[in-house]
C-alpha distance (Angstrom), angle and dihedral (degrees) to the residues before:
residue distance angle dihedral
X1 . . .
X2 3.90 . .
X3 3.96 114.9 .
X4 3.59 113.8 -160.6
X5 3.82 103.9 -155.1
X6 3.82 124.9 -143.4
X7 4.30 132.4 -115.4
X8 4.19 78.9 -97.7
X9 3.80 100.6 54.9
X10 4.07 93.3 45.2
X11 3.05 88.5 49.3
X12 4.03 85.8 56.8
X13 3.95 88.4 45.4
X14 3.85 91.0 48.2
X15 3.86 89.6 55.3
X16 4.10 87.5 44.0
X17 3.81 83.2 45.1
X18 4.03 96.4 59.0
X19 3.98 84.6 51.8
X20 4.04 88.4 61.7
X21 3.68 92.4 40.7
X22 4.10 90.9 51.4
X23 3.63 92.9 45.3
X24 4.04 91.8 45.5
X25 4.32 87.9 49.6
X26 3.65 78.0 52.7
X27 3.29 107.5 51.0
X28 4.04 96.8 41.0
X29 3.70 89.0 50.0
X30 4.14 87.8 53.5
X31 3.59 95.5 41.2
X32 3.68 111.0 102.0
X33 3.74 141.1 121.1
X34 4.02 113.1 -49.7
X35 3.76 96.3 18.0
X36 3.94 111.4 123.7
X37 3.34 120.4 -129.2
X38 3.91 91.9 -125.8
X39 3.76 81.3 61.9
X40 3.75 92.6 61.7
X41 3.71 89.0 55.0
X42 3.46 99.1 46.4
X43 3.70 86.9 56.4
X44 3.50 99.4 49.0
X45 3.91 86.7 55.3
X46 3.75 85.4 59.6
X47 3.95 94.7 48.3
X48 3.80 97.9 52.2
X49 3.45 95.6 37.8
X50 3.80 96.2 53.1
X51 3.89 80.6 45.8
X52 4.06 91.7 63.6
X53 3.70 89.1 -120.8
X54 4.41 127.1 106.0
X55 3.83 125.9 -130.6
X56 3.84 115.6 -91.1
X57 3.62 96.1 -149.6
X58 3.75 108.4 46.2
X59 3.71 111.3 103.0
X60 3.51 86.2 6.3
X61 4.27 108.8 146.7
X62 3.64 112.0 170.8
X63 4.24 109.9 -167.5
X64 3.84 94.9 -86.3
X65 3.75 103.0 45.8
X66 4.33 117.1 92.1
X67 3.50 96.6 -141.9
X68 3.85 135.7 13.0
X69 3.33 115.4 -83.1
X70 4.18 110.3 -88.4
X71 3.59 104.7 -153.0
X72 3.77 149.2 60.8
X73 3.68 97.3 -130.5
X74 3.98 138.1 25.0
X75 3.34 109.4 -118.1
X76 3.91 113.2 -170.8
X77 4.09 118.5 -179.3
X78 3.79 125.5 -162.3
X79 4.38 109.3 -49.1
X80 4.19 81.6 17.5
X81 3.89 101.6 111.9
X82 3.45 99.2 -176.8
X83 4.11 144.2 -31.3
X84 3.51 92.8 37.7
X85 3.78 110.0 166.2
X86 4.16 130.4 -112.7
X87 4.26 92.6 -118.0
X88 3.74 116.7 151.2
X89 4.07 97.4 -88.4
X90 3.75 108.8 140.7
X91 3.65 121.9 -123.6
X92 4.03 108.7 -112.1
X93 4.28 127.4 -162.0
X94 3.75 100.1 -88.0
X95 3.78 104.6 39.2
X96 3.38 128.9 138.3
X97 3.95 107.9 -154.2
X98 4.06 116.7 -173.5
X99 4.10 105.1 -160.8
X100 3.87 111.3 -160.7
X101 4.23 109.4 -169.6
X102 3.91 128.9 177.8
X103 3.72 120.2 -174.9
X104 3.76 132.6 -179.0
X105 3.82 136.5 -138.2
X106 3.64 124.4 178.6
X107 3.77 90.2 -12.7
X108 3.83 91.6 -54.6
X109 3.88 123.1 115.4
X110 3.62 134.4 -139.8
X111 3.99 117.7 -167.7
X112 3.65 131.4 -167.8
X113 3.80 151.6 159.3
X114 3.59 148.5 -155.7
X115 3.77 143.9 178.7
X116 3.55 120.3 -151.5
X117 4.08 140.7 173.6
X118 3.81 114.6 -105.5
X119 4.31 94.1 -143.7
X120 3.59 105.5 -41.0
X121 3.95 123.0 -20.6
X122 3.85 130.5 -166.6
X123 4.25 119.8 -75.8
X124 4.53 83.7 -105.6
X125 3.36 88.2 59.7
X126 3.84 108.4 45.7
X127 3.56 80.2 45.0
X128 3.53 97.8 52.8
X129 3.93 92.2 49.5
X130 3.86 95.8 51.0
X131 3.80 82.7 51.4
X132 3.43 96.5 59.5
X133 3.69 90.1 47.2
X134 3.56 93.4 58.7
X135 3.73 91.4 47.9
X136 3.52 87.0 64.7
X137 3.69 103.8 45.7
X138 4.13 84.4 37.5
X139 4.37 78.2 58.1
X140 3.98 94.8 42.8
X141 3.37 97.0 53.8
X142 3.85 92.4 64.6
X143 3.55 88.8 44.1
X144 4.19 91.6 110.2
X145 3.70 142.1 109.5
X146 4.29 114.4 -76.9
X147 3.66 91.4 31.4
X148 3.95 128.0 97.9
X149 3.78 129.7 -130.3
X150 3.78 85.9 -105.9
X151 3.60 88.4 67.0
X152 4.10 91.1 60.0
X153 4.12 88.9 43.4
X154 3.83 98.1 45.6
X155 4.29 85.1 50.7
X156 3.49 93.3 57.4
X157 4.08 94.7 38.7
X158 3.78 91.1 52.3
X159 4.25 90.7 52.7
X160 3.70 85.9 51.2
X161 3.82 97.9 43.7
X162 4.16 90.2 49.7
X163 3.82 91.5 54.8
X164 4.43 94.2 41.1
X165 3.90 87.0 -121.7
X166 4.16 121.8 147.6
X167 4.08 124.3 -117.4
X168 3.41 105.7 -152.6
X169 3.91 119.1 -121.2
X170 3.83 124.6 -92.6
X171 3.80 88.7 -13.8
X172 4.17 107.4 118.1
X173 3.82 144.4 114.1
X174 3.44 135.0 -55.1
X175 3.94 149.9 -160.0
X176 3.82 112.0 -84.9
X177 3.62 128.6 -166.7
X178 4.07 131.4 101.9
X179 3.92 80.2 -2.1
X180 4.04 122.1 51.3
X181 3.81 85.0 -138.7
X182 4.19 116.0 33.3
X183 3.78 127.8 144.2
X184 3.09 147.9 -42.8
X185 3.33 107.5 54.7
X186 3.43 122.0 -131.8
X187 4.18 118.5 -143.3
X188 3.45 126.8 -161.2
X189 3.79 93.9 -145.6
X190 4.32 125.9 55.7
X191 3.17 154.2 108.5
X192 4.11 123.1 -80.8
X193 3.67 124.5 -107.2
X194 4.14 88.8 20.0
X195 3.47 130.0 104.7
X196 3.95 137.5 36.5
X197 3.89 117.5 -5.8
X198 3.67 106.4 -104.1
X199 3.93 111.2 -133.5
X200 3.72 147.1 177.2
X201 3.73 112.9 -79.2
X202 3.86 97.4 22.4
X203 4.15 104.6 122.8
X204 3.72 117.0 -159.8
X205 4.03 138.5 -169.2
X206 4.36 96.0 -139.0
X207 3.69 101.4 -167.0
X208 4.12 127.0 172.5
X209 3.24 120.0 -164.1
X210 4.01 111.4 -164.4
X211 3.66 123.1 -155.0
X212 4.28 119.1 -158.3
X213 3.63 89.3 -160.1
X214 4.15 94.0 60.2
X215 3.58 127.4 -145.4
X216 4.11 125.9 81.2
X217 4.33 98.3 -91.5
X218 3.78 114.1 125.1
X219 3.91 134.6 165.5
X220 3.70 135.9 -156.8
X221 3.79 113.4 -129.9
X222 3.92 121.3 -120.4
X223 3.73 91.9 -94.4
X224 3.81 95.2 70.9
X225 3.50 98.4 -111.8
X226 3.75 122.5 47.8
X227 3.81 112.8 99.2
X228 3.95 107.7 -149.6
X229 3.98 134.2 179.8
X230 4.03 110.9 -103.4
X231 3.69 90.5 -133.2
X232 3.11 97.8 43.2
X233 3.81 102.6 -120.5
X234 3.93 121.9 150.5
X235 4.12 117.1 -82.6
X236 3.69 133.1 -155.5
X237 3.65 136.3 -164.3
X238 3.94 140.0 -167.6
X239 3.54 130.4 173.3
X240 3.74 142.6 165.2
X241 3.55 137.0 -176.2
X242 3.85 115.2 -118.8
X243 3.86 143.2 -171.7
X244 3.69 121.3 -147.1
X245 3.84 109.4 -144.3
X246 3.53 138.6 156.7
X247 3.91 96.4 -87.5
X248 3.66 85.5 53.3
X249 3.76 135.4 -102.1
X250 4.04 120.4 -10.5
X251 4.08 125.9 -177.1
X252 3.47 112.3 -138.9
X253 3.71 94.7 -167.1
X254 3.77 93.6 71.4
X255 4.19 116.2 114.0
């Protein structure tokens, strides 16, 4: 079921919202070559904590995942697409490093992402993190009352498409709210004017994920959770967390 939320409860999510974008600064400023990835979680512990507000994603087991999820903070590096986990791998001059974080105030979530350059990384793969960036502003901007959810996934498709990179199957956004996942579901591949009406008070995590490597093919790692390309070609991912109202789309993951 779809639960349109009211001026009251975004503005809840828009103070949970400047918790993930604090914790995101933080982690991008800290990641660099040698730091651990357990590191990065540990300090995004300390960010929302200090903030008042509680991780979304620790604990978190959604029905297909083995175990709950370990860690404060997704931490995907280089053919990791998403849900990659905070382990002790060090950070290395070249990485690319997607950082996924959900906090929660008041029972409302906030949900955001990020790719960034560990040092300096090759010309393909500064150009394949700007391009998921602009798939996700490219989706935002048709985030607005009178158009369909097809309008958001057909943006994002046709930034992909123009630069040959992959969107990996059934992996997409989602409704956010009381819940860190809640309907509709939000695909990063259709067909304008189709799909679910899109209407003032629905909030929504829109989230590309870009694949160098093209095509749709994607494979979960052995440890249940980490999504990885199947040729393995560099990934990126952005996301933001964003209200439709009547003025048109606003993120509520912004500082």
């Amino acid at each position: 079921m779809v639960t349109l939320k009211s001026a009251a409860e975004i503005a809840v999510m828009r103070e949970a919202g400047r918790v993930v974008a604090r914790a995101l600064a933080a982690l991008t400023a800290a990641a660099r070559p040698g730091v651990r990835l357990i590191e990065l979680d540990e300090l995004a512990a300390t960010v929302i904590s200090e903030a008042g507000a509680k991780p979304s994603f620790l604990g978190y087991q959604p029905s297909w995942a083995p175990t709950p999820y370990p860690g404060v903070v997704c931490l995907s590096v280089n053919d990791q697409i998403v849900h990659g986990l905070p382990t002790r791998r060090a950070l290395v001059e070249g990485d690319l490093l997607s950082i996924d974080c959900g906090a929660h105030v008041d029972g409302y979530h906030g949900d955001a992402a990020v790719t960034v350059a560990i040092g300096s990384v090759d010309g393909a793969s500064a150009h394949l993190a700007a391009t998921t960036d602009a798939a996700l502003a490219a989706g935002i901007a048709q985030a607005r009352p009178g158009n369909r959810m097809g309008d958001i996934s057909r943006a994002i498709q046709q930034v992909a498409d123009a630069h040959d990179y992959g969107l990996p199957a059934g992996l997409g956004g989602h409704g956010i709210g009381t819940a860190m996942h809640e309907e509709p579901d939000v695909p990063n591949a259709g067909r304008p004017g189709r799909g679910r009406p899109l209407v003032e008070g629905l909030v929504i995590a829109i989230e590309p994920m870009l694949m160098a490597g093209g095509g749709r093919r994607c494979a979960t790692a052995d440890d249940g959770w980490t999504v990885v390309t199947v040729d393995g070609s560099r990934a990126a991912h952005a996301e933001h967390t964003v209200a439709i109202t009547a003025d048109g789309p606003v993120i509520l993951t912004l500082p």
